[in-house]
N, C-alpha and C positions, 0 to 999 in steps of 0.2 A: 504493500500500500504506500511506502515511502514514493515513489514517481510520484501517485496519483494526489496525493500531500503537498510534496514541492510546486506541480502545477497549478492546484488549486490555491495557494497561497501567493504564488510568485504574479497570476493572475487578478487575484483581488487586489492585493497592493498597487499592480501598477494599473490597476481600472480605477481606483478611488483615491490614491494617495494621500491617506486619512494623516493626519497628525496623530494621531490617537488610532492603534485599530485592536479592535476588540477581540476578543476568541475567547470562546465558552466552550470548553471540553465538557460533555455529557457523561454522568457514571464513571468519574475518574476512580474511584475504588481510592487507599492509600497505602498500597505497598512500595515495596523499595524504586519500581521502574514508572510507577504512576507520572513523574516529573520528564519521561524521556518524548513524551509529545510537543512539552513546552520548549522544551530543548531545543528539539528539532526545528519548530516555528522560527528560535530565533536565528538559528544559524543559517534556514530559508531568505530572511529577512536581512538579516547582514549581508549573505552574498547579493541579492539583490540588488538593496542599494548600493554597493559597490559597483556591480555590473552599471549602472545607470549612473554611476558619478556623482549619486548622492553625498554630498558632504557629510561628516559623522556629528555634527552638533544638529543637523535639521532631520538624522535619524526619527521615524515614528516613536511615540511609545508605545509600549506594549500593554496590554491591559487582558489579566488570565484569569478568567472565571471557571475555577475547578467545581463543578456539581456533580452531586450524586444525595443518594438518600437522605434523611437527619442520621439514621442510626450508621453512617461511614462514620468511621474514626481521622474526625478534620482535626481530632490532637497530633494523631500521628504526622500525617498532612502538610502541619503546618513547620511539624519541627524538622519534617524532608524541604519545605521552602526554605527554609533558614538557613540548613545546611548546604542549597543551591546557591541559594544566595550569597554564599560568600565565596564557594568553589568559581564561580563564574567571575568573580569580582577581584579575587587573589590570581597569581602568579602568570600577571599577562603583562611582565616588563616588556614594552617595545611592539606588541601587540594592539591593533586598534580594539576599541571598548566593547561589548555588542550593545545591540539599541536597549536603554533603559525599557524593565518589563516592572511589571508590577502583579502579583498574585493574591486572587479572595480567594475562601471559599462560598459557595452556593449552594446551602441545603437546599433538597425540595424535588418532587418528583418530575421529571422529561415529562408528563403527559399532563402540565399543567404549565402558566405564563410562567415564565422566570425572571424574565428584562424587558424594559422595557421599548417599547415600537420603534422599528427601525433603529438599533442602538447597536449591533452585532456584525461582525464583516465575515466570523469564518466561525462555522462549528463544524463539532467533530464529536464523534461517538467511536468508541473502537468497545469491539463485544458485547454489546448492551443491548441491543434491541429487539434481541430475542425472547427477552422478558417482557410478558405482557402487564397490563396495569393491574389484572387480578389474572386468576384464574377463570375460564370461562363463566362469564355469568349466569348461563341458563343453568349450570351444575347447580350451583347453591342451594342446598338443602334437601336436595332431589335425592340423593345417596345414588348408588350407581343399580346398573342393570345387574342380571345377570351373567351376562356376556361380558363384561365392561370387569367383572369383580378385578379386582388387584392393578388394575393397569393406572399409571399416574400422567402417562402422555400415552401418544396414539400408537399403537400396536396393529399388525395385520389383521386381528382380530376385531378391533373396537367397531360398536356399531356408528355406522355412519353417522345416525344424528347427533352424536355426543362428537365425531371429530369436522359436524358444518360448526358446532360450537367453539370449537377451539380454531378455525378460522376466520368465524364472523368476530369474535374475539381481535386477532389481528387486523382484520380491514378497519374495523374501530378503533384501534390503540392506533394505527401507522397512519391513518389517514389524521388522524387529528394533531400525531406529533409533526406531521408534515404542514398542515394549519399554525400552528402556535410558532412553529421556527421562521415561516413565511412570515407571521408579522412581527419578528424581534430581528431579521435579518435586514441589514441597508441593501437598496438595488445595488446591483453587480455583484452582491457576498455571497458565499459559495458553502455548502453543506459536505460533508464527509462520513459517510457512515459505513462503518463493518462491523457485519454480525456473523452469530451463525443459522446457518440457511442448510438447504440440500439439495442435493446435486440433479435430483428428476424431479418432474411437476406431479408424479404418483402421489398422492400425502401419504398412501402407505407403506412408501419405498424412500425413505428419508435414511439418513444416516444416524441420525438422530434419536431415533424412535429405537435402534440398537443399543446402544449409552444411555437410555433414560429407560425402556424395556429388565435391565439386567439392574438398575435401582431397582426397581418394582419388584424384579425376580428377588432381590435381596430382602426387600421389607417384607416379602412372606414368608422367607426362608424364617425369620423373625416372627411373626404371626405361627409356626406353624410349630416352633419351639417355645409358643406361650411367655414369648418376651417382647408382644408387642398386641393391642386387643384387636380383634381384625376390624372391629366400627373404625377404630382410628384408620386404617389404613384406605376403607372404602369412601372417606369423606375426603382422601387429597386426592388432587390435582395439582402439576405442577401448572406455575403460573409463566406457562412459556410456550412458543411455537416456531417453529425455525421456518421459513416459508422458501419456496424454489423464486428462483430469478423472476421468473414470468408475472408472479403474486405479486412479487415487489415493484415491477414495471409498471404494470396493470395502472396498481392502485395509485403509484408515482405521476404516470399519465394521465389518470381521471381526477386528479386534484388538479391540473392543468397550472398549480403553482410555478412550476420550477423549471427549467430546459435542464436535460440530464447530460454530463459530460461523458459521465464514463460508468460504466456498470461489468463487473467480472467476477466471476467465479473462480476460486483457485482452492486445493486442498492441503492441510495439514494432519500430522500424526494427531492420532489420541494422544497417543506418548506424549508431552510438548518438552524431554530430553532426546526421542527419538527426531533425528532431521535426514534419516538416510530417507531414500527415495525408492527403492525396492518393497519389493512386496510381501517381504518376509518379515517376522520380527524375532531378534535373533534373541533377547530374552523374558519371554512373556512373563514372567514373574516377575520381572523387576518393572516389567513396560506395566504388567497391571497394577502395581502399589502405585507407583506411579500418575496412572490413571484417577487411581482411589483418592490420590491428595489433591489433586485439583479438582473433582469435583466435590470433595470436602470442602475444599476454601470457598467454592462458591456455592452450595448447595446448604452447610452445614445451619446456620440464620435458619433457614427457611423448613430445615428439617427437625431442627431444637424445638423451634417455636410450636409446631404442631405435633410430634411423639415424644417431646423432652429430651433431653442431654445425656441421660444414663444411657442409651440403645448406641450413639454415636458409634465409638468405638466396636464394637461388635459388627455395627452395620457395616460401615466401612472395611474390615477385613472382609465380611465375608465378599461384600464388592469387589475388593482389590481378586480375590480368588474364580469370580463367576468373570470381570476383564479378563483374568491370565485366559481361563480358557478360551473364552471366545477369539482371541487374538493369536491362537494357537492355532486355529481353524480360518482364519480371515483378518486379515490387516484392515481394518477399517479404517476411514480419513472422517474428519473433521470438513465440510462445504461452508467454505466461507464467502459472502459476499461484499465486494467493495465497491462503494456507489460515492457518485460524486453527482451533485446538484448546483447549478446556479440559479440565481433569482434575480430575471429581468427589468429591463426600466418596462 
């Protein structure tokens, strides 16, 4: 996604030449790499202006609106800015300065105003928009079918009307975050989104529905040794949908907001240590713990909250163990999509 980054940046600047230009990263999360988008912007931006003979005192400034949830840790966050901040500021004897930046943070959910009309030149979401604003609406309170029992996203199995749910769910969520970024965006500013998506327009042939299928498979394995009640289990839903290219064009194109620059599909390991590119995996036991900790990091909130903290640990191995196998049998990728949007005069 780094080209489609530099273009879209290298192009807003020189369309608007803001004294000031904004960027609002979406779902910035607060770990250790969270600060390597800002990074990047500015080192976009320096080169830039240089190419263009910008003088270094009429450099823009920068202004970084880090958003994500209330409950992100904007303590951690902030003590990663501070420690930015001084790394970029120290040991550039003889070195020109980069362009003064400036960083908030921005509690508050993507599918709600944030900033104010016309105030923003560049956003950017990297993995976030796969998450929906709940879980399917018409679920609540329904409890599942019978067919439906155990599954938390869509399965080969799931009856159709529960997976029109889990996509009228996304034309809802996507259409509206496509609305709300339209009116906080200046004309000529440019949109950046990657999520995760999948690779066919089948909803029952997702990549996805394999890695969220072998959760489910786990939380019964859990149910079925009386360390988890099955009501709990038949009342979630995860609150997500990964959509194929097509979906996200579609519903892009029917908002008529925005003229689309770039839109692409590329894949990545489960593993995110694996980066070979064959089709084996040379140690599925370590590629499946592996597997197991990152969708811990991201999964664990939203699984605490609804079966409690005690099961974690148990859930997760036996996860890490139903990965190894699978991955034993089939290398599966990660479909990811990276979209690039402008907004017209």
């Amino acid at each position: 996604m780094k080209p489609v980054l530099e273009e879209a940046t290298r192009e807003v600047y020189k369309a608007v030449l803001p004294r000031t230009m904004v960027v609002a990263d979406l779902g910035c999360s607060s770990g250790p790499n969270t600060l390597r988008f800002v990074s990047e912007v500015i080192g976009i931006i320096a080169r830039s202006c240089k190419q263009l003979g910008v003088k270094q005192h009429e450099y823009p400034q920068l202004q970084f609106f880090r958003n994500d949830l209330p409950g992100n840790d904007f303590n951690n966050l902030f003590e990663l800015v501070d420690q930015f901040k001084k790394s970029t500021t120290g040991n550039r004897q003889g070195e020109a300065q980069p362009p003064a930046c400036y960083i908030s943070g921005l509690p508050g959910s993507f599918y709600a105003r944030l900033l104010p009309c016309q105030s923003v030149h560049l956003f950017h979401s990297l993995f976030c928009l796969q998450w929906r604003s709940q879980a399917p609406g018409g679920l609540k309170g329904s409890g599942k079918t019978h067919q439906d029992k155990g599954d938390i996203y869509i399965t080969k199995t799931m009856s159709p009307s529960v997976v029109k749910l889990f996509q009228q769910q996304f034309q809802k969520d996507f259409s509206l975050f496509l609305k709300l970024r339209y009116e906080e965006l200046v004309f000529g500013g440019q949109i950046i989104l990657t999520f995760i998506g999948r690779k066919h327009e089948d909803v029952f042939n997702g990549e996805p529905n394999h890695l969220y299928g072998l959760l489910a498979q786990s939380l019964q394995s859990l149910v079925d040794e009386g360390l988890l009640k099955k009501e709990k289990l038949d009342s979630f839903y995860l609150p997500i949908y990964s959509p194929s290219v097509g979906e996200v064009v579609a519903i892009a194109e029917q908002s008529g907001l925005f003229n689309m620059n770039h839109v692409k599909l590329f894949e990545t390991n489960w593993d995110p240590y694996d980066d070979s590119e064959t089709d084996v995996v040379q140690d599925s036991v370590r590629s499946g713990v592996n597997v197991a900790k990152c969708i811990r990091a991201v999964m664990e909130p939203l699984i605490a909250s609804h079966f409690g903290e005690t099961i974690l640990d148990t859930l997760f191995k036996e996860y890490a163990q139903r990965v190894a196998k699978h991955l034993e049998k089939e290398k599966t990728k990660h479909a990811v999509i990276v979209l690039s949007m402008k907004k017209e005069n």
